[in-house]
C-alpha positions as CSV (number, residue, x, y, z in Angstrom):
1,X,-16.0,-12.0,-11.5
2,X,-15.4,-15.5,-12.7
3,X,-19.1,-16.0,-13.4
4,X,-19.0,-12.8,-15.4
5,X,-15.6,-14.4,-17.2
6,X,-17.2,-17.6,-18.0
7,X,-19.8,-15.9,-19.7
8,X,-17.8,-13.8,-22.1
9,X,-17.9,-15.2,-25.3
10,X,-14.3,-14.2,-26.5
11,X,-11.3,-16.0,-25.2
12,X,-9.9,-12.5,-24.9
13,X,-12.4,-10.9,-22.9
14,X,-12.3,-13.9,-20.4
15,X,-8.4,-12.8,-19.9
16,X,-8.5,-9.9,-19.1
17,X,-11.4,-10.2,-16.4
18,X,-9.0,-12.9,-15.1
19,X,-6.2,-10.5,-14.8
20,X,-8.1,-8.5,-13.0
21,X,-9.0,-10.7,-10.5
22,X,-5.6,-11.6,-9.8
23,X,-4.6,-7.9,-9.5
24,X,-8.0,-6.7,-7.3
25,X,-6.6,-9.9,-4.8
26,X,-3.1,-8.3,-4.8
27,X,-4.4,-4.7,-4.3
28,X,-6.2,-6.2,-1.0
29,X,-2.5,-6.6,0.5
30,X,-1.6,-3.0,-0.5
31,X,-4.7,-1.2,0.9
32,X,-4.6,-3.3,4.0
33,X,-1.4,-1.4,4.9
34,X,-2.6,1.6,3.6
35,X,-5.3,1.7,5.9
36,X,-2.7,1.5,9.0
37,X,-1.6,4.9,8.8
38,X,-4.7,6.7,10.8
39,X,-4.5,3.6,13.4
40,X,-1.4,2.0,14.0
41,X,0.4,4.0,12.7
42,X,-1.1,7.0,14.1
43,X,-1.5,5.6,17.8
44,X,2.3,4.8,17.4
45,X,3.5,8.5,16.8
46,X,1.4,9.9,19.7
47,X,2.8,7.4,22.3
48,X,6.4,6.3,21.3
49,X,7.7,9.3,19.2
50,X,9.4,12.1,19.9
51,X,7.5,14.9,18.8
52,X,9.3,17.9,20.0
53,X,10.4,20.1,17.3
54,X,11.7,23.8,18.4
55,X,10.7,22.9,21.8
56,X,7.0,22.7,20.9
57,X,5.2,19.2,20.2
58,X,4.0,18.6,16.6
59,X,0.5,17.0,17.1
60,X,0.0,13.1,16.0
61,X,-2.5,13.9,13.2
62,X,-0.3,16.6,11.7
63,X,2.3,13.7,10.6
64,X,-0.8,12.8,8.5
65,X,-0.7,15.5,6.3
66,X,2.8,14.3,5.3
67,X,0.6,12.0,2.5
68,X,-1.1,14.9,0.9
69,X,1.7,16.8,0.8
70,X,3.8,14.1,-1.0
71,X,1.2,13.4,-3.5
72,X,1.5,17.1,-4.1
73,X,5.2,16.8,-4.5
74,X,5.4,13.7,-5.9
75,X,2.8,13.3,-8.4
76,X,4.1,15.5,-11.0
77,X,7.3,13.7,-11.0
78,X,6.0,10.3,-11.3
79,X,3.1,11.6,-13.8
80,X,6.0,12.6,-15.9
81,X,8.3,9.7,-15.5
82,X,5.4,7.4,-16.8
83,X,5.0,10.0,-19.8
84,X,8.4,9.8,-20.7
85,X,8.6,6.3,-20.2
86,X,5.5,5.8,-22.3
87,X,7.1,7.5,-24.9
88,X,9.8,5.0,-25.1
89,X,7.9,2.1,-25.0
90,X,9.5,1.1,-21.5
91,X,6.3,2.0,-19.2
92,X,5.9,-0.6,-16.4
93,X,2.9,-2.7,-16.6
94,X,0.1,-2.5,-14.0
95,X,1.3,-5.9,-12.5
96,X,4.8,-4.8,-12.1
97,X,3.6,-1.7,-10.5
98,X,1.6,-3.4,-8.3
99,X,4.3,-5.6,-6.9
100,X,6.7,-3.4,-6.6
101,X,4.1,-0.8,-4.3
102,X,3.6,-4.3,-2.1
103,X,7.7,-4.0,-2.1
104,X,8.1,-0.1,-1.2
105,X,5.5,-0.5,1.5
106,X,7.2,-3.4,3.2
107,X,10.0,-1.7,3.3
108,X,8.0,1.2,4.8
109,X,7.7,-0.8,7.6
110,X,11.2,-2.7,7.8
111,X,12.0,1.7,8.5
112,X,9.9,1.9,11.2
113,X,11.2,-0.8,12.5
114,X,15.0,0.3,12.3
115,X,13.3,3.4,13.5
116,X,11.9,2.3,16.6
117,X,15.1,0.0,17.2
118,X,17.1,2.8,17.2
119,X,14.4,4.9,20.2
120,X,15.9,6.4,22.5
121,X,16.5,5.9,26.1
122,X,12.5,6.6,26.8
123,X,12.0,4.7,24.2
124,X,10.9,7.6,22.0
125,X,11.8,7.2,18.0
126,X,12.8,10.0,16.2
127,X,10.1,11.7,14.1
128,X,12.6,12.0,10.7
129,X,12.0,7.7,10.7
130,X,8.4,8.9,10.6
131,X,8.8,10.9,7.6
132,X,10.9,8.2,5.7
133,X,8.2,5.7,6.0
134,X,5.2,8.2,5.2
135,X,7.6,9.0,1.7
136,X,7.4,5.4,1.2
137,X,3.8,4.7,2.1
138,X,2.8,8.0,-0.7
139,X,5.4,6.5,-3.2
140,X,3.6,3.3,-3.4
141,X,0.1,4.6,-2.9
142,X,0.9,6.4,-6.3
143,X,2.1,3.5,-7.9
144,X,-1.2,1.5,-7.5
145,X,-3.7,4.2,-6.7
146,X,-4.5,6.5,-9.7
147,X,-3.9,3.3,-12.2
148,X,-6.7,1.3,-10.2
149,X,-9.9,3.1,-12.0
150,X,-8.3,3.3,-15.0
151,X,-7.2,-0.6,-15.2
152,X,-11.1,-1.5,-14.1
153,X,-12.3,0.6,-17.3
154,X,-9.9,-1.1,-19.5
155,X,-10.5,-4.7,-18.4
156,X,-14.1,-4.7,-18.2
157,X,-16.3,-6.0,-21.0
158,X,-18.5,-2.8,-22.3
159,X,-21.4,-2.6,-20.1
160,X,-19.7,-4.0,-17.1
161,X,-17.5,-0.9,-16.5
162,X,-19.9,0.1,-13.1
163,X,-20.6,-3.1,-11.9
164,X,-16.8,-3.7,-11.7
165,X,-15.8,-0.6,-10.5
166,X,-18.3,-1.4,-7.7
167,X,-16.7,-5.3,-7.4
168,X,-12.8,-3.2,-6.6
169,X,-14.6,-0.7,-4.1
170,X,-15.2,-4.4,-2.8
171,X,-11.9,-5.7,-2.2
172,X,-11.1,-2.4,-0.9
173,X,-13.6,-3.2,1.9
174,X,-12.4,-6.6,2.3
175,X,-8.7,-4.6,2.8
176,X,-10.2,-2.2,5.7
177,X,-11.2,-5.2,7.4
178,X,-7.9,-6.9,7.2
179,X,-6.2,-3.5,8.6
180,X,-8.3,-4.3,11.7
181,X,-6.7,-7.4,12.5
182,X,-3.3,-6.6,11.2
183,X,-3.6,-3.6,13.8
184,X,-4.3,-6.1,16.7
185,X,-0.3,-7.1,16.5
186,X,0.0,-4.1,18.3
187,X,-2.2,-4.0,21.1
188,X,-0.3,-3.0,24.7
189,X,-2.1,-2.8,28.0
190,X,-3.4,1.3,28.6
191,X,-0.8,4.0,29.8
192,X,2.1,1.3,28.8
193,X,5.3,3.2,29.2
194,X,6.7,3.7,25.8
195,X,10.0,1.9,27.0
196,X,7.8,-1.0,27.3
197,X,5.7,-0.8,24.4
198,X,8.6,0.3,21.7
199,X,9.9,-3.8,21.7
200,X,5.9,-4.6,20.9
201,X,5.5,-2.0,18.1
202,X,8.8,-2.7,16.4
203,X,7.3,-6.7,16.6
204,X,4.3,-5.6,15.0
205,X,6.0,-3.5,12.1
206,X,8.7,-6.5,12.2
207,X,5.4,-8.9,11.3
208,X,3.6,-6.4,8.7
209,X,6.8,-5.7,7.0
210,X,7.5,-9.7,6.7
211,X,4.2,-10.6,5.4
212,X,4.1,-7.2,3.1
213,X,7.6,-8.3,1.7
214,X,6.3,-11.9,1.1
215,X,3.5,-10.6,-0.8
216,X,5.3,-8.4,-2.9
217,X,7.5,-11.2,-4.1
218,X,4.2,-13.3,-4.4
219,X,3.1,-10.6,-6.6
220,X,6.5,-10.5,-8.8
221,X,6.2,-14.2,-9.5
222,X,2.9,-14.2,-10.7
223,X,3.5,-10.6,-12.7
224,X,4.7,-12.6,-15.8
225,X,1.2,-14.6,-15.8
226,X,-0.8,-11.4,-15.7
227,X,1.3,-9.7,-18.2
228,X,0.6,-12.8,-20.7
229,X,-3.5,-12.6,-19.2
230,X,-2.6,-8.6,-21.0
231,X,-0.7,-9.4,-24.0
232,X,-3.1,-11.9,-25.4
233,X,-6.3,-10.2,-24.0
234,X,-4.8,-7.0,-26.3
């Protein structure tokens, strides 16, 4: 992307491919995360959650579907939200969206956290924390999702629209991979007891949550830099 910026010959083409490289490197810190939920995440409802609901127990993966359904529910409000806000001149710019999903999600995890914290004497964490964080994780995911395809067609220099939209497929690779060592935080011997393996999770989530936090701040400070990359590349 940088060779590809040094050869535009307009300052403002230049810009924007700059801008997105800083936001592609930020949206490797969001999908990182992302990608905990069918792991981590996941492993972590089967073993130290309670499940029970009208004495029968709710199967791991059905927590899952909690991000489908709150795209469904969710979407249309955001959709309109950024409409209206459009139509005052007042709609966030990608950078601040960015950030503030890197916010939301470390949040996500500061709930799990509190949730697991809060287990009970089996060390079992009640399912409603599960549901919390999966709001969170879905609210995000639309703050940085749909705009990704759409900011890589309006930043790339005509011609380049595929070979970018390839380069951010990329950095979401690069993001799966990180999932895999941030879900190593978490490994506990086989058949742990979840007594035993609740203080382990809640220091994983309590390390994910820090870094995620960090980054989103990162990506606040440097949101007026991309924002000028924008203006003058407009």
């Amino acid at each position: 992307i940088v060779k590809l910026a040094r050869a535009q010959a307009s300052k403002k083409a230049r810009q924007k491919l700059y801008a997105l490289l800083l936001l592609a490197y930020i949206s490797v810190g969001f999908w990182a995360l992302y990608m905990l939920e069918p792991s981590l995440i996941t492993i972590f409802i089967k073993t130290n959650v309670d499940r029970t609901l009208l004495g029968h127990s709710i199967p791991p993966s059905v927590f899952y579907a909690l991000d489908p359904l709150f795209i469904i529910v969710l979407g249309g409000v955001l959709s309109y939200t950024w409409t209206h806000l459009a139509r005052h001149n007042k709609n966030p710019s990608f950078p601040t969206k960015f950030s503030v999903s890197l916010l939301i999600m470390g949040l996500a995890f500061v709930v799990l956290v509190i949730g697991t914290l809060f287990s009970n004497s089996d060390g079992l964490c009640n399912m409603l924390w599960i549901v919390l964080a999966y709001l969170m994780f879905t609210t995000a995911e639309l703050l940085i999702s749909p705009i990704g395809s759409a900011m890589v067609g309006q930043l790339a220099p005509e011609g380049r629209e595929g070979r970018l939209m390839g380069a951010w497929q990329l950095f979401t690779g690069f993001a799966a991979i990180m999932a895999g060592f941030l879900a190593q935080f978490s490994v506990t011997p086989h058949h742990l007891p979840p007594d035993l393996a609740a203080p382990v999770y809640m220091g994983a989530f309590a390390k994910i949550g820090g870094i995620t936090l960090l980054l989103g701040v990162l990506a606040w400070v440097l949101t007026p830099l991309v924002k000028r990359l924008l203006k003058h590349s407009s």
